[in-house]
Structure formats: structure tokens, C-alpha cells
SEMIGU-817230 format. One record per residue (C-alpha): residue in one letter; chain; x, y, z. Coordinates in nm, 3 decimals, always signed. Layout:
N
a, A, X, Y, Z
...
END
This chain:
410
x, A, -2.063, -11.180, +4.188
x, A, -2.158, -10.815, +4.050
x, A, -2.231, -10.775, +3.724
x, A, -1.946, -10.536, +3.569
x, A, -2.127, -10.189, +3.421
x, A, -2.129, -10.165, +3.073
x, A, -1.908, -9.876, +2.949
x, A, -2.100, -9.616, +2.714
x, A, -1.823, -9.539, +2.422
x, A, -1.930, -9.216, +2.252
x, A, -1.982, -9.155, +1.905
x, A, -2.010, -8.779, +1.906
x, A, -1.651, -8.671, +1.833
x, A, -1.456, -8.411, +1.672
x, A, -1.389, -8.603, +1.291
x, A, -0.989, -8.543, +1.369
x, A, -1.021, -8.704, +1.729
x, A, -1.171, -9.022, +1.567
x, A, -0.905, -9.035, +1.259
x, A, -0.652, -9.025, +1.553
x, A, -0.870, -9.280, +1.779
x, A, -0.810, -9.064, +2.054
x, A, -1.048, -8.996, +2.316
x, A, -1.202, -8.638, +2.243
x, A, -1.334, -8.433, +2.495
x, A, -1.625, -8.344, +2.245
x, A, -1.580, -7.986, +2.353
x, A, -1.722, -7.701, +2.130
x, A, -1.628, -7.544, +1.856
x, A, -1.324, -7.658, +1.932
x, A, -1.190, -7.977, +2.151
x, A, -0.906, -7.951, +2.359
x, A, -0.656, -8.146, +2.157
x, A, -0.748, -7.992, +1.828
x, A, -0.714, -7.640, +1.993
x, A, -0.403, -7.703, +2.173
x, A, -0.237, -7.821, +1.844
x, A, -0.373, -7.535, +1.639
x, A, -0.551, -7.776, +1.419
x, A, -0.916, -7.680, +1.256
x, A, -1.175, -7.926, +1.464
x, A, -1.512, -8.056, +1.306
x, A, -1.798, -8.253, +1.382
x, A, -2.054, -8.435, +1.233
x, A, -2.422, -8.284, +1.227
x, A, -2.586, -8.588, +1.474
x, A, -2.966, -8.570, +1.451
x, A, -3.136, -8.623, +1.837
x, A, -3.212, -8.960, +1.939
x, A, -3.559, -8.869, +1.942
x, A, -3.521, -8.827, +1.539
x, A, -3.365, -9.136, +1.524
x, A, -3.614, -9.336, +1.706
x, A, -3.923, -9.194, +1.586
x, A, -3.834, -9.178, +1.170
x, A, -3.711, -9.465, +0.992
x, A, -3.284, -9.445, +0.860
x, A, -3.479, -9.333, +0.499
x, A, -3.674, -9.100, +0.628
x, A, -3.579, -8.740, +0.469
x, A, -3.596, -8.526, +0.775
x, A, -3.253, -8.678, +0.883
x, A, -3.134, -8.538, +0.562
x, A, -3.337, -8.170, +0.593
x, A, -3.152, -7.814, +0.577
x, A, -3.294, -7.770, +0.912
x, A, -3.075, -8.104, +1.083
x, A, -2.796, -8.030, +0.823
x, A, -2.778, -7.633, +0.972
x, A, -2.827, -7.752, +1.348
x, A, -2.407, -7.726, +1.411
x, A, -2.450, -7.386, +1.252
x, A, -2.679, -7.288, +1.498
x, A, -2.485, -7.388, +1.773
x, A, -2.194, -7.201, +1.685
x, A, -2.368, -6.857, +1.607
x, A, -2.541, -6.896, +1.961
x, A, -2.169, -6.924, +2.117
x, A, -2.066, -6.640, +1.904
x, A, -2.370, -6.430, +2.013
x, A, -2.254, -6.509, +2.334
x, A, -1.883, -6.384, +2.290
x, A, -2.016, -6.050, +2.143
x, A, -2.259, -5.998, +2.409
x, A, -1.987, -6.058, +2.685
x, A, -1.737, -5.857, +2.479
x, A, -1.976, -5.545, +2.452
x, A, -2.121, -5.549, +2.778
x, A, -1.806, -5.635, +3.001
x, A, -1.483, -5.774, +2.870
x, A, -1.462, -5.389, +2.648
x, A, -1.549, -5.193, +2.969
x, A, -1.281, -5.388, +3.144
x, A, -1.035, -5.307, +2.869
x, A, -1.117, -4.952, +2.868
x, A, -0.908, -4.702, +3.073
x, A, -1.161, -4.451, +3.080
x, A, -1.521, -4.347, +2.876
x, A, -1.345, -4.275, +2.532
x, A, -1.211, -4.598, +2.527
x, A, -1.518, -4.769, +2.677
x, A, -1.718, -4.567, +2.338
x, A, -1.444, -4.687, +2.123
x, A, -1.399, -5.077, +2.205
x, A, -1.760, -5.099, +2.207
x, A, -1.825, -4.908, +1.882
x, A, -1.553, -4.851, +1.668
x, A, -1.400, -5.205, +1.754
x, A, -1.717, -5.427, +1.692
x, A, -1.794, -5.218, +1.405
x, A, -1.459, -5.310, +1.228
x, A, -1.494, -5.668, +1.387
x, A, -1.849, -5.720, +1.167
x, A, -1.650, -5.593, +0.842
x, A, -1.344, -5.757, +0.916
x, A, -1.356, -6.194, +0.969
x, A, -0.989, -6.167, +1.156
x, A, -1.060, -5.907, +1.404
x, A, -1.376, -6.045, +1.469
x, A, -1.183, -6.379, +1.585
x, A, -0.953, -6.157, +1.759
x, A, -1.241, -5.986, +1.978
x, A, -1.426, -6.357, +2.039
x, A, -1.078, -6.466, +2.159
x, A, -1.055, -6.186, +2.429
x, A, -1.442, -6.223, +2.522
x, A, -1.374, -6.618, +2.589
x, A, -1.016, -6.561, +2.800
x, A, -1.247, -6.331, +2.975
x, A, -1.547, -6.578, +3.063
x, A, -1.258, -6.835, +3.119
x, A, -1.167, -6.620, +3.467
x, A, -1.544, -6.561, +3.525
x, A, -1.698, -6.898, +3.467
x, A, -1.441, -7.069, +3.639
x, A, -1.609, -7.441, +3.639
x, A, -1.633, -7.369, +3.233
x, A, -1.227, -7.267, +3.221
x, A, -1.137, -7.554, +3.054
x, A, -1.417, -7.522, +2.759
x, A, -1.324, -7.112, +2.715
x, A, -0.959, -7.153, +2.712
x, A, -1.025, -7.395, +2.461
x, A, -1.298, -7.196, +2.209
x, A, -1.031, -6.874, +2.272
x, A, -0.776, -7.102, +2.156
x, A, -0.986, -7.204, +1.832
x, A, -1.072, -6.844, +1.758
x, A, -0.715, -6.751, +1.824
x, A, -0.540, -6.973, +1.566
x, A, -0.838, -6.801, +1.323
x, A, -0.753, -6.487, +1.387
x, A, -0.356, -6.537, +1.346
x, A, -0.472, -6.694, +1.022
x, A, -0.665, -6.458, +0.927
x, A, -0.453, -6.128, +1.012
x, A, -0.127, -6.332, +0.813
x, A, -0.382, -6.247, +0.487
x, A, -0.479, -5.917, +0.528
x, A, -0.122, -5.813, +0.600
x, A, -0.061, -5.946, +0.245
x, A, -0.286, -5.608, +0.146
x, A, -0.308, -5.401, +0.464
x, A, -0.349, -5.065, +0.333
x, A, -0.675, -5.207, +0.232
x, A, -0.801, -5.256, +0.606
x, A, -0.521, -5.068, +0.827
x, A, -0.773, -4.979, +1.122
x, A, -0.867, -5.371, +1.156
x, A, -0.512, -5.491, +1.121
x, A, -0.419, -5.244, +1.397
x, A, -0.643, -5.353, +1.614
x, A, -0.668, -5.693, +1.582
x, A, -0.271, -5.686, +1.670
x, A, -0.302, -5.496, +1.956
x, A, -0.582, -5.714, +2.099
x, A, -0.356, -5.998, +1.994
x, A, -0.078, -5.914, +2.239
x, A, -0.297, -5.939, +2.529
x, A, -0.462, -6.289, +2.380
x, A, -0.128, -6.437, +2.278
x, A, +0.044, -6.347, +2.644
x, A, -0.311, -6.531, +2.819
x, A, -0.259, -6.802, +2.611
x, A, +0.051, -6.892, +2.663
x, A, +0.006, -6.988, +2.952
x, A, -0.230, -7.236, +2.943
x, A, -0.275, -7.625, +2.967
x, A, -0.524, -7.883, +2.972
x, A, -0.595, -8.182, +3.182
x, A, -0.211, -8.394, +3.250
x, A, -0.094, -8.253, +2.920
x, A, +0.259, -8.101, +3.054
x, A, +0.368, -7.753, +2.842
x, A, +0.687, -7.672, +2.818
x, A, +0.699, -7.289, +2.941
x, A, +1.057, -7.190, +2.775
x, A, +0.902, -7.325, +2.460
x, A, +0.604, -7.144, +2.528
x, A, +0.801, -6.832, +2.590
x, A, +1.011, -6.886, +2.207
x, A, +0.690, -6.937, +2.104
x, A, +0.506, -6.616, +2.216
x, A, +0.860, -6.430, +2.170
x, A, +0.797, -6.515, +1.797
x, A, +0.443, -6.377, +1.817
x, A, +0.561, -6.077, +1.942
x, A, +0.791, -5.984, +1.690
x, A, +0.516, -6.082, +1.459
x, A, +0.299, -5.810, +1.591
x, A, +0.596, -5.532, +1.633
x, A, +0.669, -5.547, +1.299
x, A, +0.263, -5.522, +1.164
x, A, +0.239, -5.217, +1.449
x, A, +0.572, -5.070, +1.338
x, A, +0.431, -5.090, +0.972
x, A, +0.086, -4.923, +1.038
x, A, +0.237, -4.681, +1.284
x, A, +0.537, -4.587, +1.119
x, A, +0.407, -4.611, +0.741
x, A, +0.124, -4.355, +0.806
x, A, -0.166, -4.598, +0.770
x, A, -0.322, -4.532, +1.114
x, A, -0.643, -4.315, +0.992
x, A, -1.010, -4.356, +0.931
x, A, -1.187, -4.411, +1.278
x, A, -0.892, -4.481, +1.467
x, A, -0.753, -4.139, +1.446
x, A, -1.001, -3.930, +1.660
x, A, -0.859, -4.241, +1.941
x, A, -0.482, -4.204, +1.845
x, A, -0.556, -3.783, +1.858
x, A, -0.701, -3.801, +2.213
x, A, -0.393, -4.009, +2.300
x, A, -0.197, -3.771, +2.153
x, A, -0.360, -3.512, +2.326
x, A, -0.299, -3.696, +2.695
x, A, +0.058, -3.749, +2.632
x, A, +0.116, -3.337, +2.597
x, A, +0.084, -3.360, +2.906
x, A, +0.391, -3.345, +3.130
x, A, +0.263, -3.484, +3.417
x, A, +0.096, -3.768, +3.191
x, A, +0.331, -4.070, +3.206
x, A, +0.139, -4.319, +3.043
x, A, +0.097, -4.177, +2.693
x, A, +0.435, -4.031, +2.676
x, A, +0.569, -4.301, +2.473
x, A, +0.287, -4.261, +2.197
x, A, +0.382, -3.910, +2.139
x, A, +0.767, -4.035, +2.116
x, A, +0.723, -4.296, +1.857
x, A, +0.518, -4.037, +1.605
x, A, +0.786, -3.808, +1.633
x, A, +1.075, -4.085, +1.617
x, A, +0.954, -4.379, +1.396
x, A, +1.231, -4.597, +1.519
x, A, +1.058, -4.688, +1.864
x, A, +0.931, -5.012, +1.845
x, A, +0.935, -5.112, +2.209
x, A, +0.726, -4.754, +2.289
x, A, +0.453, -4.815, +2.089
x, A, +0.370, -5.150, +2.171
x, A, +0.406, -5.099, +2.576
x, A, +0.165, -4.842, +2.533
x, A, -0.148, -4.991, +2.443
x, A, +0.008, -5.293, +2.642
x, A, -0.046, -5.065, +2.997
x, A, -0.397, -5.005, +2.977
x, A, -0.398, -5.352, +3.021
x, A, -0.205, -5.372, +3.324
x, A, -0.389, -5.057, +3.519
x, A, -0.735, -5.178, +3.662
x, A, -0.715, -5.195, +4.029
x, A, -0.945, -5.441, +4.061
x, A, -0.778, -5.711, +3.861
x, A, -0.424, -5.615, +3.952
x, A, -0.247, -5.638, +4.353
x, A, +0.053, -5.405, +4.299
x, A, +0.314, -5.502, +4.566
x, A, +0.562, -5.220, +4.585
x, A, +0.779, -5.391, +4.867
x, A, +0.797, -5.672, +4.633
x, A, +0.912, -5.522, +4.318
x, A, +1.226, -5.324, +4.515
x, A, +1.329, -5.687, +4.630
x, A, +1.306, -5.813, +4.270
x, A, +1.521, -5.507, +4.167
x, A, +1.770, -5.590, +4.464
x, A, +1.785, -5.971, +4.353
x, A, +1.858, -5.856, +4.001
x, A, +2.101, -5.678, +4.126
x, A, +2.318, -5.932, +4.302
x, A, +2.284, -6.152, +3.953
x, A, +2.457, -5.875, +3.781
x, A, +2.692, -5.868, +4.062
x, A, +2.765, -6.198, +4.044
x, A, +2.783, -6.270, +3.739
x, A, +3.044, -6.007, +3.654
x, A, +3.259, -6.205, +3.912
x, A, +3.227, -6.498, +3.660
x, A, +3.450, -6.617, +3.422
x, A, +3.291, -6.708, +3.062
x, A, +3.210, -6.653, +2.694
x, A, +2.886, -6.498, +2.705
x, A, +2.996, -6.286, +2.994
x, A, +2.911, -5.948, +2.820
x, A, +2.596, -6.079, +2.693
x, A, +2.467, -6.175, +3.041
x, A, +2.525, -5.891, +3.159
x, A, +2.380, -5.709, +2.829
x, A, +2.039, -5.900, +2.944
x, A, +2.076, -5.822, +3.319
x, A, +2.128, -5.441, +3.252
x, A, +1.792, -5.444, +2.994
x, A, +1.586, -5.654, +3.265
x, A, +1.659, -5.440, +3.519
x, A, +1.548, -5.124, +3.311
x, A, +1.205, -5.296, +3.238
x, A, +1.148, -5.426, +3.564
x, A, +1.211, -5.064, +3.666
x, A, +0.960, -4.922, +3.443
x, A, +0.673, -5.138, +3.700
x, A, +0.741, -4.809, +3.902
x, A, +0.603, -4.572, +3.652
x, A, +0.314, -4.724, +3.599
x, A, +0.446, -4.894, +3.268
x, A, +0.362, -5.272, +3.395
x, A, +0.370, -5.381, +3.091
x, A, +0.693, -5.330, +2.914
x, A, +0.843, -5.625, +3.120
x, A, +0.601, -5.788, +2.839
x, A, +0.825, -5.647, +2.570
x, A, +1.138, -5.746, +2.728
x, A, +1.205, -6.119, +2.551
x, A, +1.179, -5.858, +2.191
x, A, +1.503, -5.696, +2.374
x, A, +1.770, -5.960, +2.392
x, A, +1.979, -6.145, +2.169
x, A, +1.891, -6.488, +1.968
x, A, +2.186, -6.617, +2.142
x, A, +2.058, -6.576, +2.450
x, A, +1.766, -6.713, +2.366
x, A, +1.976, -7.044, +2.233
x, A, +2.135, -7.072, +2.563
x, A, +1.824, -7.128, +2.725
x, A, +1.716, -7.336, +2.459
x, A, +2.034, -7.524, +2.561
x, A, +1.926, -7.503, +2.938
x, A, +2.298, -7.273, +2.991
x, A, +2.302, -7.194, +3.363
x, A, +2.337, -6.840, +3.350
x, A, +2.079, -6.756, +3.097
x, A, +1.791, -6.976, +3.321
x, A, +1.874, -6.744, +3.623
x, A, +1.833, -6.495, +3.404
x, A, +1.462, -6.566, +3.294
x, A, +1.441, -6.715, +3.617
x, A, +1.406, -6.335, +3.770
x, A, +1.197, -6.231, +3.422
x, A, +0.973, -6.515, +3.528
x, A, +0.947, -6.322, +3.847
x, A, +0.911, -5.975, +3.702
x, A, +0.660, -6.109, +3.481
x, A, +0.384, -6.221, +3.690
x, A, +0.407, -5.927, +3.961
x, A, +0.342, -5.686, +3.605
x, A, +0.059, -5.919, +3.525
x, A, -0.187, -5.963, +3.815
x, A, -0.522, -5.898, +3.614
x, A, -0.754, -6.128, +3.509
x, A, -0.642, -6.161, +3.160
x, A, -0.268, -6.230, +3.225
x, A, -0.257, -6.336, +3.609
x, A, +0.022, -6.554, +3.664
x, A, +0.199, -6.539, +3.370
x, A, +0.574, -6.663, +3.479
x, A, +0.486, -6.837, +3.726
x, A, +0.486, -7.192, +3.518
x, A, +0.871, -7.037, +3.368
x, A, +0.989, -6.988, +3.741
x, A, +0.870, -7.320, +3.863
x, A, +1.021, -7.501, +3.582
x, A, +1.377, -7.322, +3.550
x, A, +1.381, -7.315, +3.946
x, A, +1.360, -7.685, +3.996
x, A, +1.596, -7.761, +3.719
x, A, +1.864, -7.584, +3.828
x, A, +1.792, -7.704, +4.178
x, A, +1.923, -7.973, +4.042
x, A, +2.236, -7.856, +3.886
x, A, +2.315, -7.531, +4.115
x, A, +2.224, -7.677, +4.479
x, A, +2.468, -7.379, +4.598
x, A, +2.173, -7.143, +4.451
x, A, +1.896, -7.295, +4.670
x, A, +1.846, -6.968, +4.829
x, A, +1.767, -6.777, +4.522
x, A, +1.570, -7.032, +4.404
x, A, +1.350, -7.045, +4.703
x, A, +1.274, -6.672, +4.717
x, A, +1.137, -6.703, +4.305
x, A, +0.967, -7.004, +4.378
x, A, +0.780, -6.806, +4.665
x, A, +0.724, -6.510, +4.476
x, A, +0.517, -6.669, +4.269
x, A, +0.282, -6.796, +4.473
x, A, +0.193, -6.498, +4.628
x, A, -0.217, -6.520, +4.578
x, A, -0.253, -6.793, +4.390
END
């Protein structure tokens, strides 16, 4: 009869995993669990076993500033890291041309070195990035981007408290937030099953979060200092006419109630880098055919929310048209555009209002093929899909085509 191998129970922990007595997955600085519930995760300095064997439990080098500083050391190598992938690629591939290259590489990391929040901001983008590059390591980047995300959410929530104090860094960390929260979002680790219409209430929130700080340092004047000579060259695009990616820029200084145009702006030099991004033109006018026949059925329909379906269909349609133009990412915006009610329908898993985000889903991930966002929707159109499979067998057809559509290169 074989002997039965001894299992090897690990001591080395996150401090919250063990005060849960859950298994941790001792990843670093942040473990899964503790990063998917936005919680701060710590571990114990653990001198080597070679310390332990060779010096006796008194000795005083297991009690030196050198063993006491080794975590310390491991997390400024991983943030060296970040920086170094964030100046030498993840910036470049942010950049829509040289002046923006010069800026995310200067101007950016020199506000990130003054500025704790921002800094967590641009780590957050550099590990998303290495997430899509060292694919066998996706697991441990999505989580550290998720640690330095919560920090940075933290962090920008206090300087907003004071933000004429540091407008440039509180611009900037919001508009590299919108591209981290949207990545994010759709993320999951291991069997752990997210729930994307919670996830999309959840990032709708964010959102509105960061409209409001943009509409604030936009609106109130406070864009200045080394972000001008950036915001003047955009400026400077957007005169002109044959320019359409700027255009919206130019409109919100001159009207200061656009709060959809400023925030799809820096949003679609996100969405432009042919090498991260498969646009499928014959694609998006079947989308805008199957939205459509929504709209056309549902104003055959008889209910209560009737107008407000329709409201939603007519505003989808108009973002999803904007993919044309070379403004991919206002279908991003679009959740900022509806009603709360709507949003409580879905909550309530209402028919109508699943189709609905059913086709955003759809819209969604054909605006977001690039490595930072690629397949965002998909999760939202696989989940509303099956369930009303279930309930709507009579809209198998529809269902079908989504459910396709979003598996298109994956």
C-alpha cells in the first residue's frame, strides 16, 4: 500500500488571507482575493530558510533593518518595473503621435513622482499592459493593477478635496482612470463568477465619478501649468475642418456644458492604434441594422417604460454611429446617457432593458478591440443572452447573432 504524500501547508500568506483562513494565492503586492475585494493586502517580512537554519530564533539578524526592509525591496523592484514598462512602451502605445509620446513620457511621470495618486494611476495602466504581454503572468498583473487601482481611486477622492492645489495631476490621473476602470471591469480570477451588469453599475458609477472631476477642471478653468502647451496643440488640431477627432475638445471650451465631448475625446486616442484594434465595418452596419429592428419592435409594444426604451434605443444608436467617425469610444460614454430607471430595470432583469444592453454589449466590444479594453461586453452579452434564452425562446435568433458577435477573435 503507497504511502499517501504529505501535503506542504504554506505559511507565507497575505495577514488578511490567514484572519479569513482562506487559502491565499500569496500573490504580490497584492493577492487575488484582497485585490478583487478592494481590500489593502499585507504580509509578513519572512526571513530565508537559510537565515533560519543557520542563526539561532535569538539571533539579532532576524530582527535587522536589512530583513525588516526586505518586503520594501520587493515592492520598489515591481514598481521600477511598472515605470520602466510605462516609459518605454505602455506611453508610446498610448500616444497618438510624437507630442503625446514627449508628453506621457515626460510631463506624465513627472507629475506621477510629485503626485502619490497619479503615480498609482500610471502603475495601474503599465500592469493592464504587461497583463496582455506576459500572458502566463495575467493573473498576477491583473491583480497588482487592481491593488494600485483601488490606491489611486483612494488617493484622487483626497486631492479632489483641494484640487486647485494639483489640477494637472487630478486631470490626468482621471483620464488615465477611464481607460483602467473600463480594463478592469472586466476581469475575474480563477472560478470566482462576476456578475457583468453589476460590473457595468459599478463602472457606470466610476464614470460619473470622473465626468464630474473632468467637467470641474475643464469647465472651472483649472487646466494650466504643463498641460496647457498639450490642451493648445489639441486645440490647434481641432481648427481643423477636416480634423474629426479633436472637434469635440474645441466644442466643450467654447460650450462648458459638454460633458460627454470632453471625455470621448481623450477616450479615442485610446481606441485608434491599428495594431491593437480589428475594425470590422461590415459588422458595425449589421449592429446598426439590429438596433434598428429593436426600436422597431419595440414601438409595436405595449408598456410603461415604452418611451424610455425607446429614449435608450434612439441614444445607442447615435453612439454606435459615432464608431463610423472614428469616435470608437463614445459607445464608452453611453451607460452616462440613460436614465437611473433604466438602469433599475436591468437591475430588475426587465426584458426590454436586457435587449437593450444586450446590443450595447455588442457595440461595446467591436469599439474596444485593443489591448487595453479587448473584449469588453462580451461577458454582458453572454450573460443577458442566455438569460433571456430562457425567458424569450421566441428571441433565439437575436440572441444567437450577439452571442456570435462576440466571439469574433477571441
Amino acid at each position: 500500500m503507497s504511502k499517501r504524500r504529505a501535503h506542504t501547508k504554506s505559511s507565507n500568506g497575505c495577514t488578511q488571507c490567514k484572519r479569513r483562513r482562506v487559502k491565499c494565492d500569496e500573490t504580490r503586492p497584492s493577492c487575488a482575493i484582497c485585490a478583487r475585494r478592494s481590500e489593502p493586502c499585507s504580509y509578513l517580512s519572512q526571513p530565508s530558510s537559510q537565515t533560519q537554519s543557520s542563526f539561532s530564533a535569538g539571533s539579532s539578524v532576524q530582527s535587522s533593518p536589512t530583513a525588516l526592509k526586505f518586503e520594501d525591496d520587493n515592492i520598489r523592484a515591481l514598481e521600477l518595473r511598472l515605470m520602466h514598462q510605462y516609459s518605454t512602451s505602455t506611453s508610446i502605445i498610448l500616444s497618438k503621435d510624437s507630442r503625446d509620446v514627449l508628453f506621457y513620457c515626460d510631463v506624465m511621470v513627472k507629475h506621477a513622482i510629485e503626485n502619490t495618486f497619479l503615480l498609482h494611476a500610471v502603475l495601474t495602466s503599465a500592469a493592464i499592459h504587461l497583463s496582455t504581454v506576459e500572458t502566463e503572468k495575467s493573473q498576477y498583473w491583473v491583480a497588482t493593477a487592481l491593488q494600485y487601482h483601488n490606491r489611486a481611486t483612494v488617493g484622487l477622492n483626497e486631492a479632489l478635496k483641494n484640487y486647485s492645489s494639483a489640477s494637472d495631476a487630478i486631470a490626468l490621473c482621471s483620464l488615465t482612470m477611464v481607460i483602467n476602470s473600463l480594463s478592469l471591469s472586466t476581469e475575474r480570477f480563477g472560478s470566482e463568477e462576476i456578475d457583468p451588469v453589476t460590473d457595468l453599475i459599478q463602472t457606470r458609477k466610476l464614470l460619473q465619478g470622473v465626468t464630474v472631476c473632468l467637467d470641474q477642471i475643464i469647465g472651472g478653468d483649472l487646466w494650466g501649468g504643463s498641460f496647457e502647451a498639450w490642451r493648445d496643440q489639441l486645440i490647434l488640431k481641432s481648427s481643423n475642418p477636416n480634423d474629426t477627432i479633436h472637434r469635440d475638445l474645441l466644442t466643450h471650451i467654447d460650450n462648458k456644458n459638454s460633458i460627454f465631448g470632453h471625455m470621448g475625446i481623450f477616450l479615442s486616442q485610446h481606441a485608434k492604434f491599428p495594431e491593437y484594434q480589428t475594425r470590422n465595418d461590415e459588422l458595425l452596419q449589421i449592429v446598426l441594422h439590429k438596433m434598428n429592428e429593436m426600436a422597431t419592435y419595440i414601438a409595436s409594444i405595449e408598456s410603461e417604460h415604452k418611451s424610455e426604451y425607446l429614449n435608450a434605443c434612439t441614444s445607442l444608436f447615435t453612439y454606435t454611429e459615432l464608431l463610423q467617425m472614428e469616435h470608437g469610444a463614445a459607445i464608452v460614454a453611453w451607460p452616462l446617457a440613460i436614465s437611473d430607471s433604466l438602469m433599475s430595470l436591468l437591475l430588475n432583469n426587465d426584458d426590454i432593458a436586457m435587449l437593450i444592453f444586450m446590443h450595447y454589449g455588442v457595440a461595446l466590444y467591436i469599439s474596444t478591440m485593443h489591448s487595453f479594453s479587448k473584449g469588453a461586453g462580451k461577458h454582458l452579452v453572454e450573460r443577458l443572452s442566455l438569460s433571456l434564452e430562457a425567458k424569450r425562446p421566441e428571441w433565439i435568433e437575436v440572441l444567437l447573432w450577439a452571442r456570435a458577435s462576440v466571439s469574433r477573435g477571441s
